[in-house]
C-alpha positions in Angstrom: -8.0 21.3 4.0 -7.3 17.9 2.5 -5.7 16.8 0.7 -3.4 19.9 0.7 -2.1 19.3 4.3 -1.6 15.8 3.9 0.2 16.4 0.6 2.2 19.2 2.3 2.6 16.9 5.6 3.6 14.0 2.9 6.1 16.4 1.2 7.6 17.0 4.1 8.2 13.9 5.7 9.9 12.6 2.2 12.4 15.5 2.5 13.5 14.1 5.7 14.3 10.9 4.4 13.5 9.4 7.5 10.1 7.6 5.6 9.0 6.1 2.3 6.0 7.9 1.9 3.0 6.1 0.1 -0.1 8.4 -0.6 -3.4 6.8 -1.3 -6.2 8.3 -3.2 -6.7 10.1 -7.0 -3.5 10.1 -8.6 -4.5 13.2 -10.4 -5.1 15.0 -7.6 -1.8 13.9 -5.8 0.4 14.8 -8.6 -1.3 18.4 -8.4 -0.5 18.8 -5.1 2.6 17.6 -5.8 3.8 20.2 -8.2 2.1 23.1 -5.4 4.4 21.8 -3.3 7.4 22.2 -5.8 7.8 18.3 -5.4 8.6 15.8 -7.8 5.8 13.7 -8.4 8.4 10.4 -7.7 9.4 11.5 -5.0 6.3 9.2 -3.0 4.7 6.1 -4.2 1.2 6.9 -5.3 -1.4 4.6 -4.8 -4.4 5.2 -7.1 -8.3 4.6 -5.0 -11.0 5.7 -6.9 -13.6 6.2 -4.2 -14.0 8.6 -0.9 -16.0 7.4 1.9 -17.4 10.6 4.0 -17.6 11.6 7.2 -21.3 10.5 8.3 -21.6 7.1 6.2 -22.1 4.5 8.2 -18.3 2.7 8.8 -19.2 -1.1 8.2 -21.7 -0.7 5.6 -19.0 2.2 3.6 -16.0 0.0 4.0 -18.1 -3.1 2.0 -19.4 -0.5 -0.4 -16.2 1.3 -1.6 -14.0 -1.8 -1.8 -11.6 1.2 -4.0 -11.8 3.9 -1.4 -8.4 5.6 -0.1 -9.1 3.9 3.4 -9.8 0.4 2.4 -7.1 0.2 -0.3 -4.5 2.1 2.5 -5.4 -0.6 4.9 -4.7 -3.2 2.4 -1.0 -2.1 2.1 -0.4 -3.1 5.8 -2.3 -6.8 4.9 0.0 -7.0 2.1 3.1 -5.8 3.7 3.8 -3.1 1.5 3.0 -0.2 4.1 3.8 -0.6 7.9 2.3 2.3 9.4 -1.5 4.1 8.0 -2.3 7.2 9.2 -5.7 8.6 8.0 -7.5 11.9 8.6 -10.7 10.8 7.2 -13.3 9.3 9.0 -12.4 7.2 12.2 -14.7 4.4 12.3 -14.3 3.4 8.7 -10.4 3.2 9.6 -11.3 0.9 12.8 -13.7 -1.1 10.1 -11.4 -1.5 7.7 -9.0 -2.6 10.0 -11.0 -5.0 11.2 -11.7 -6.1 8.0 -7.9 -6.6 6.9 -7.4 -8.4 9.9 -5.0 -6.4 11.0 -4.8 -3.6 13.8 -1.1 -3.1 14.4 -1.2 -0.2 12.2 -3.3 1.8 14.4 -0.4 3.2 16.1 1.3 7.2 15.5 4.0 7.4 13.2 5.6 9.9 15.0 6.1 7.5 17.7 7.9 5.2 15.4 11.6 4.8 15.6 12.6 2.5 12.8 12.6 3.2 9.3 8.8 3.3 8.2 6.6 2.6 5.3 4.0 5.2 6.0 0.7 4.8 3.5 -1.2 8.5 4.2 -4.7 8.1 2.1 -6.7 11.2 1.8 -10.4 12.2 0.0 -10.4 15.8 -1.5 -12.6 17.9 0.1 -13.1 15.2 2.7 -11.8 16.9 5.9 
């Protein structure tokens, strides 16, 4: 289903205006699902990553390997400070790497359960999930 449900999940939580929504992965892609959605393509940030790491590949050895996938470039928005929450439905352990790896795990937590205004940074794979 990705990235359409995390586009249409995105969409959504932008219309709220409770969230600045940042979505991370192949800005080509995005913007597609963007316009299915009947969305302005400004109406998120868009974060371009160039590579997808799978469901199967080994977590540590992915996150070192595709230094430009969606997960590892999402998790360096919290390092940075441009994102404050990352919410991923792609594959677990390369999240917990990569978090690792940033040196940061605060971000691990639901952004539903969040009651501040959020920078929410939602990478996605097409065809991933």
């Amino acid at each position: 289903h990705a990235p359409d449900e995390i586009i249409k999940g995105a969409v959504m939580a932008a219309r709220e205006g409770k969230v600045d929504v940042i979505l991370v992965g192949q800005e080509d892609v995005v913007k597609q699902g963007l316009s299915r959605e009947g969305a302005p393509s400004d109406m998120v940030r868009i974060v371009h990553a160039d590579e997808v790491i799978r469901e199967g590949e080994a977590p540590a050895h992915a996150i070192r390997q595709k230094r430009q996938s969606s997960i590892v470039v999402g998790t360096r928005l919290i390092r940075s400070g441009d994102a404050d929450v990352f919410v991923s439905a792609g594959s677990s352990g390369a999240v917990a790497a990569a978090s690792r790896d940033a040196s940061s795990l605060s971000f691990a937590l639901a952004a539903s359960s969040c009651n501040r205004y959020q920078r929410v940074a939602l990478p996605f794979a097409s065809g991933s999930i």
